[in-house]
C-alpha positions as CSV (number, residue, x, y, z in Angstrom):
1,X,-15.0,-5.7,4.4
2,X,-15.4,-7.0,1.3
3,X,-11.9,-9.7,0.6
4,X,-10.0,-12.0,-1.3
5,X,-10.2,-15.5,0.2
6,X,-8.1,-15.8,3.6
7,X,-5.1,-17.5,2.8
8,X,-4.3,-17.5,7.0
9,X,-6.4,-20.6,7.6
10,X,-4.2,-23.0,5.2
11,X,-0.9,-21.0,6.8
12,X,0.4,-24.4,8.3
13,X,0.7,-25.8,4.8
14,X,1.3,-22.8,2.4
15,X,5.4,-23.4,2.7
16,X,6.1,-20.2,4.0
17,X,9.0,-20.5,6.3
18,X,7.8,-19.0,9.6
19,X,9.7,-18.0,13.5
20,X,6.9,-19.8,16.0
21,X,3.7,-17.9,16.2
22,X,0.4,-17.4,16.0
23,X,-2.9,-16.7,14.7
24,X,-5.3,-14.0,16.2
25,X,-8.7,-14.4,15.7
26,X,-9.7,-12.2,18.6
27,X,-12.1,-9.0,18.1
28,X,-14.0,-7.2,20.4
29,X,-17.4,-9.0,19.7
30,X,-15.9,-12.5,20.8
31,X,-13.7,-14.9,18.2
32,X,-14.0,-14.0,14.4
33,X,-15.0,-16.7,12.6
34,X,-11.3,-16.8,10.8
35,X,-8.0,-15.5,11.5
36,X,-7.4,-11.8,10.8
37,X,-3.4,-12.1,11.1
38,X,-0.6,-14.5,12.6
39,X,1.9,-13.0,14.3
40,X,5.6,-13.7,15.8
41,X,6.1,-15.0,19.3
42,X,9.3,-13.1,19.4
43,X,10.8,-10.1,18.4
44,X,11.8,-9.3,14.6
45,X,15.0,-9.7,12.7
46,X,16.6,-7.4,10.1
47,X,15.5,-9.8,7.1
48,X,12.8,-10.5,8.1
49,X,10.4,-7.6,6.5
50,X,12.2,-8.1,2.9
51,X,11.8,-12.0,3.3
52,X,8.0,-12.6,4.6
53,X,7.0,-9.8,1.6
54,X,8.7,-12.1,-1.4
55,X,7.4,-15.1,-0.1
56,X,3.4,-13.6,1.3
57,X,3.2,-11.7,-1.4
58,X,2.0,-14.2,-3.9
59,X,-0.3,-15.6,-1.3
60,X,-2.1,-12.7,-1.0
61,X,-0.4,-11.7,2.5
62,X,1.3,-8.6,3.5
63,X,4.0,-8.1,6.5
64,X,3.2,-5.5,9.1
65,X,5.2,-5.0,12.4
66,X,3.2,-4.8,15.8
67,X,4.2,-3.7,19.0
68,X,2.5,-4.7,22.0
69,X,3.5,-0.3,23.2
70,X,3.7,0.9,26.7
71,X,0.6,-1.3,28.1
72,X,2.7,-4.4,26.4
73,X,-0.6,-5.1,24.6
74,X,-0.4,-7.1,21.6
75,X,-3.2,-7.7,18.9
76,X,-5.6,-10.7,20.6
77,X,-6.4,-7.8,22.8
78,X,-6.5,-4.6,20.5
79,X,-10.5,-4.6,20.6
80,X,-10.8,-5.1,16.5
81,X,-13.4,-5.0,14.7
82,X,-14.0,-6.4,12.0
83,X,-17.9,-6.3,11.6
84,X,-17.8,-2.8,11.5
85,X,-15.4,-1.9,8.8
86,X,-16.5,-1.5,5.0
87,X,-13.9,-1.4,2.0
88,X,-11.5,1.4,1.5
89,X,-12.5,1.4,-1.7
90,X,-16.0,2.5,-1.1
91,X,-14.5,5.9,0.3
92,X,-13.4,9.3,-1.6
93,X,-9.8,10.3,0.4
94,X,-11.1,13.9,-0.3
95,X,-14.4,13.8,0.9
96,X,-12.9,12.0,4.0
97,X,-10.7,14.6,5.0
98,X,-12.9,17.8,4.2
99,X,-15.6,15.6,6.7
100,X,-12.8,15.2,9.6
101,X,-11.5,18.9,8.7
102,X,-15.2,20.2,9.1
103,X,-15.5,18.6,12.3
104,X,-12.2,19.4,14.0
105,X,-10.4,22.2,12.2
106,X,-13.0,25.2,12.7
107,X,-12.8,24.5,16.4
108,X,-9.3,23.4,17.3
109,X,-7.2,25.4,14.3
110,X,-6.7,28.2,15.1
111,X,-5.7,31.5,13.4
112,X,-3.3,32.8,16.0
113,X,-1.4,28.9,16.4
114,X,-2.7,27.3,12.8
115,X,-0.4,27.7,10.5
116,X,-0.7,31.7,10.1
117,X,1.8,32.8,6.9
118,X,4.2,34.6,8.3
119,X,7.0,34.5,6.3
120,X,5.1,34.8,2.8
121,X,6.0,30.9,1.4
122,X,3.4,29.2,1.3
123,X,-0.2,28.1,2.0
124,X,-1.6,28.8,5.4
125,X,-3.4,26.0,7.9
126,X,-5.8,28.5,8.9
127,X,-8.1,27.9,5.4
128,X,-6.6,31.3,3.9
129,X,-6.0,29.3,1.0
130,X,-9.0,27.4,-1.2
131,X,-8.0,24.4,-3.6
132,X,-10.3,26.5,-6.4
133,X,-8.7,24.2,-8.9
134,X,-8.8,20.3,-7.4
135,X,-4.2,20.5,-7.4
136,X,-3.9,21.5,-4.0
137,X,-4.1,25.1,-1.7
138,X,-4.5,27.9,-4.1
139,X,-3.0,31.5,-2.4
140,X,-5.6,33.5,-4.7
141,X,-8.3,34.4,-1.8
142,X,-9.4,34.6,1.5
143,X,-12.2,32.1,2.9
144,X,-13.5,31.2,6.5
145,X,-11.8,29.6,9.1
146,X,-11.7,26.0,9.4
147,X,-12.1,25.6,5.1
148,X,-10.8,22.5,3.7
149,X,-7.6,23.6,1.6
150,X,-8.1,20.4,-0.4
151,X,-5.7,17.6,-1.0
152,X,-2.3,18.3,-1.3
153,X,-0.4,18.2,-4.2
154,X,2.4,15.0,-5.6
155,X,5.4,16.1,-4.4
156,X,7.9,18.1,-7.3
157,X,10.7,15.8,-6.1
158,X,11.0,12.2,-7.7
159,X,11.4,9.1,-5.0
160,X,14.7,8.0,-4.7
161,X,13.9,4.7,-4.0
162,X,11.2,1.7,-4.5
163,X,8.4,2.1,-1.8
164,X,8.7,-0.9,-0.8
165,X,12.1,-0.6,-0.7
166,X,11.7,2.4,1.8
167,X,9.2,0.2,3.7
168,X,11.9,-2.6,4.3
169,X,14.4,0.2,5.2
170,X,12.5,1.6,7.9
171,X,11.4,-1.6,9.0
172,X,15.1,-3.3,9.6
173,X,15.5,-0.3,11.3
174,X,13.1,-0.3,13.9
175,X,13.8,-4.2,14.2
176,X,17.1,-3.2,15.4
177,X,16.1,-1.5,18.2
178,X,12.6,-2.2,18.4
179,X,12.7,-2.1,22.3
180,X,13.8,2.0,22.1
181,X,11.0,2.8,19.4
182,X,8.1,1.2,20.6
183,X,8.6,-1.5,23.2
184,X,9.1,-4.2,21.3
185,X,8.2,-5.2,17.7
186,X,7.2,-8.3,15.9
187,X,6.6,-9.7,12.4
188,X,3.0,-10.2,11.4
189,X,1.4,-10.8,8.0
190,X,-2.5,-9.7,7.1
191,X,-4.1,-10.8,4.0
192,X,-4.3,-7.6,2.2
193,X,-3.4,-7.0,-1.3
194,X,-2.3,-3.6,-0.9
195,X,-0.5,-2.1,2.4
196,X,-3.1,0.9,3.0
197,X,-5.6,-1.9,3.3
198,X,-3.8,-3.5,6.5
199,X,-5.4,-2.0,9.3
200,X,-8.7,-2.6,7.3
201,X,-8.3,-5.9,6.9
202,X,-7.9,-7.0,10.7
203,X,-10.9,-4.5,11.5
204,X,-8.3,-2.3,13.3
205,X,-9.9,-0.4,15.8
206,X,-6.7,2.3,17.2
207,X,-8.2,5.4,16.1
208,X,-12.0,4.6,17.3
209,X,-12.6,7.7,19.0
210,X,-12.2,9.4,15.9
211,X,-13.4,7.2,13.4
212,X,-15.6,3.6,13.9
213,X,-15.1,2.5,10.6
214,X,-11.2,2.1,10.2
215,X,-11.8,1.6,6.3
216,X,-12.1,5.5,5.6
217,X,-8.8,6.1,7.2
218,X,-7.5,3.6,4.8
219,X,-9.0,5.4,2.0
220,X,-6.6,8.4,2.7
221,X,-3.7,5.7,3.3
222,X,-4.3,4.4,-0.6
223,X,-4.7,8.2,-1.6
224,X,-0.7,8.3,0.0
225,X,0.3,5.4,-1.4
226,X,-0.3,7.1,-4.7
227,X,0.9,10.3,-4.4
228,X,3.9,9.9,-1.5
229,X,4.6,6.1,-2.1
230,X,3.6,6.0,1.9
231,X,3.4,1.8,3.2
232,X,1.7,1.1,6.9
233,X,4.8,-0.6,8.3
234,X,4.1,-0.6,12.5
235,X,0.6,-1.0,14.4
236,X,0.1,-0.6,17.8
237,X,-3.2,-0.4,20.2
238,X,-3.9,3.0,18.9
239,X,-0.5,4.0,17.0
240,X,0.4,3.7,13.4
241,X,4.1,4.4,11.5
242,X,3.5,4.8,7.7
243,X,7.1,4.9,5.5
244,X,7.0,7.8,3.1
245,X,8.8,7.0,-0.2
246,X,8.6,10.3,-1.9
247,X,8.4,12.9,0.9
248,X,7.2,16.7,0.6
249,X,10.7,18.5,-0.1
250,X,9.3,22.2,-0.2
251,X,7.5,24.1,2.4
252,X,4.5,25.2,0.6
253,X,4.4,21.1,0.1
254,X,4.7,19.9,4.0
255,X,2.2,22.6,4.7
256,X,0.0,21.7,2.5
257,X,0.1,17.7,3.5
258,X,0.1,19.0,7.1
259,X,-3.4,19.8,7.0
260,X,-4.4,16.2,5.3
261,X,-2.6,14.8,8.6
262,X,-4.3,17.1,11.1
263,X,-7.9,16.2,9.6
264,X,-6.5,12.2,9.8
265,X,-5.1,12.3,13.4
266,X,-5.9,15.3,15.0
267,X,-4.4,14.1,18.1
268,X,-0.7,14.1,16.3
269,X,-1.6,18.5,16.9
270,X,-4.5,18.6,19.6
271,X,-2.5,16.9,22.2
272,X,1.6,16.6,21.0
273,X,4.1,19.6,21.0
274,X,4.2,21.7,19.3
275,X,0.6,21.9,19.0
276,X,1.1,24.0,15.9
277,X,0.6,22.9,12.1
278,X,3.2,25.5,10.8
279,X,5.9,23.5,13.0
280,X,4.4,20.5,12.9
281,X,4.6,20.6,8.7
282,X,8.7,21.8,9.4
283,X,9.4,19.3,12.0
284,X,7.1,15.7,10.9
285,X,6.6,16.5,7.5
286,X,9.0,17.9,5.5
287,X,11.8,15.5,3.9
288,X,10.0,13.1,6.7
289,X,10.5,9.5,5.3
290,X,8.4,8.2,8.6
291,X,5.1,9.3,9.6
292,X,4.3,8.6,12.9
293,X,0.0,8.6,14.1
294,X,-1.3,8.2,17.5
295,X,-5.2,8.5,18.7
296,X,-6.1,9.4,21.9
């Protein structure tokens, strides 16, 4: 991945005022030959998410919490790879998901559990609905099963707060009771210059059995940043929890995001209840201000 120049190396005398911790340089190929991010021995505080952004921020480093999970695995032993990721940049958000929607959706969606419009609103998961125009699912005509709808539309509803203001939000309040989310969370910081960019930058390997190349997830992360003012706030093994700034607040809008989500993480429907997009859209997407990913 093409980067800035690492500001992890010179950590020690950048004055950033730091918990004890340290720098991973671990990937699955052996030791990178630089860090990828530094991380807190201990768990996180409240301030710390608001704090560590002001002062990394001008240095070209981004905060992040990780959480060693179930398996109590923390990132020297998350198998990264950072050989094998290219830029976000380099990928089409679009093109990304109508690849992954090709692949998965005309075998695992559905018409009977996919999103099926029963209650006339809005756009259906089960490709009943083109994008004909480049906005967002049409409702004008029929087409086959398993069609990408296209990407969703910005949501009507203005953000009530900063994104990164949401970020911090969500992150204090995992930190409060990290140990009932996920197991434990701690404070890291990744030289990124933008959050969708994160799990690209320490070659983040969590969703590997659907995608080697971490980057082109990103690419649909920056496409969210845009339009939902979504940040990457928690990584885990194979688990990601994105803050979501500007929300769907309609159901034709959650429906329509719910199918970018299913061709992203089709685990989040394959293999959690309610193993329906209709619900899941109801349930995880609409007003959602957390978005919660997890691959198999």
């Amino acid at each position: 991945m093409a980067t800035l120049p690492n500001p992890l190396p010179s950590l020690a005398t950048s004055g950033l005022d730091l918990p004890p911790g340290s720098l991973v340089d671990a990937t699955l190929d052996g030791p990178w030959h630089e860090p990828l991010l530094w991380y807190a021995d201990g768990p996180a505080d409240l301030r710390d998410w608001s704090r560590l952004r002001a002062a990394g921020r001008p240095l070209g480093l981004l905060p992040v919490l990780v959480t060693g999970g179930r398996r109590d695995q923390w990132p020297e032993e998350w198998d990264l790879c950072p050989d094998d990721t290219s830029y976000p940049g380099d990928h089409d958000a679009d093109e990304v998901l109508a690849g992954y929607w090709t692949d998965y959706a005309s075998d695992e969606v559905a018409p009977e559990n996919a999103g099926s419009d029963t209650d006339g609103t809005g756009p259906d998961m089960d490709g009943t609905d083109p994008d004909t125009d480049g906005t967002g699912p049409d409702t004008d005509g029929p087409a086959g099963p398993g069609s990408w709808p296209g990407l969703a539309p910005v949501p009507a509803r203005e953000a009530a707060e900063d994104a990164d203001t949401a970020a911090a939000g969500l992150a204090g309040v995992i930190a409060a009771d990290a140990d009932a989310w996920l197991g434990g969370a701690r404070m890291a910081l990744v030289p990124a210059r933008r959050s969708a960019d994160i799990p690209a930058a320490i070659g983040w390997s969590g969703p590997m059995n659907h995608e080697n190349d971490v980057a082109r997830l990103c690419a649909v992360l920056r496409s969210w940043e845009d339009r939902y003012d979504a940040r990457v706030v928690v990584l885990g093994f194979d688990t990601m929890i994105v803050s979501v700034g500007r929300p769907p607040a309609t159901a034709e809008e959650a429906r329509a995001l719910a199918a970018e989500h299913y061709a992203f993480c089709p685990d989040n429907i394959d293999q959690s209840p309610p193993y329906d997009l209709d619900v899941y859209a109801e349930k995880a997407v609409l007003n959602q201000e957390a978005w919660s990913f997890w691959w198999d």
